[in-house]
C-alpha positions, 0 to 999 in steps of 0.5 A: 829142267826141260828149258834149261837142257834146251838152252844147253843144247842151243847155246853150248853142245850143238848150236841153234835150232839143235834142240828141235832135231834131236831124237826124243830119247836125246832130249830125255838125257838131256833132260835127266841130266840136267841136275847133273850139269847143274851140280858140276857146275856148281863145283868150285873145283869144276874147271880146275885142270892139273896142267903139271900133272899133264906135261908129264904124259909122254904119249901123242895127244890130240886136243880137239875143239870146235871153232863153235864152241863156247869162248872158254873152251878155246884158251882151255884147249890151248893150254891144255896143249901147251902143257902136253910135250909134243901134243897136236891141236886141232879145231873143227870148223863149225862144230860145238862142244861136241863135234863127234855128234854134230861132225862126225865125218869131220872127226873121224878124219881128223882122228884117222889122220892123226892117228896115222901121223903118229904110226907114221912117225914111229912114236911110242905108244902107237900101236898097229893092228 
C-alpha cells in the first residue's frame, strides 16, 4: 500500500519528488486510503458523469484543473464545462490533480477572481456578505 500511494502521489495528486516532502501524517492517509482509490478504481461506474444531469444547473460554475494533471483529466474537464450553460474553465499552470494543496495561492486567486466576476455581473445565486 505504501508503494502504491507513493506512486499515486508522484505520478497523479502532486508530481515527482512529492512524496518525500509530505508530512508523515500525509503519507498515512494516503496510505490508509489506498484500499479506498483501489475499489473506486475498480468500479465500472467510476468515471461515469451525467452530462445532462449537469446542463441543467443554472448557477455560475468554475471547472478548475491543473495543466499537470493526469492526460484525462483535461477532455473531462472540458466537457464538463461544455455541458454546464454559462461555466468558466480555468487550468493552473503546473499544478496536478490537486492544485488547492500543491498552488494554494494560485487557487485562492483563481477562485477570488471569479467569484468576483460573478458579483460583478449580478448572477443568480451570487451571494454577497
Amino acid at each position: 500500500m505504501a508503494g502504491g500511494a507513493e506512486q499515486f502521489v508522484n505520478t497523479v495528486a502532486f508530481g515527482p519528488g512529492a512524496w518525500e516532502r509530505l508530512p508523515a501524517v500525509t503519507k498515512e492517509t494516503f496510505i490508509s486510503n489506498a484500499v479506498t482509490f483501489l475499489d473506486e478504481a475498480n468500479d465500472p461506474d467510476a468515471l461515469s458523469i451525467d452530462l445532462k444531469g449537469l446542463s441543467k444547473f443554472t448557477r455560475p460554475e468554475l471547472i478548475s484543473h491543473g495543466d499537470s494533471s493526469p492526460p484525462f483529466f483535461s477532455p473531462i474537464a472540458a466537457g464538463i464545462a461544455k455541458s454546464i450553460p454559462g461555466s468558466t474553465q480555468k487550468t493552473i499552470t503546473g499544478a496536478g490533480h490537486v492544485p488547492h494543496l500543491s498552488h494554494p495561492t494560485d487557487y485562492v486567486a483563481m477562485v477570488k477572481g471569479f467569484v468576483q466576476s460573478v458579483r460583478a455581473k449580478g448572477k443568480p445565486g451570487a451571494r454577497r456578505r
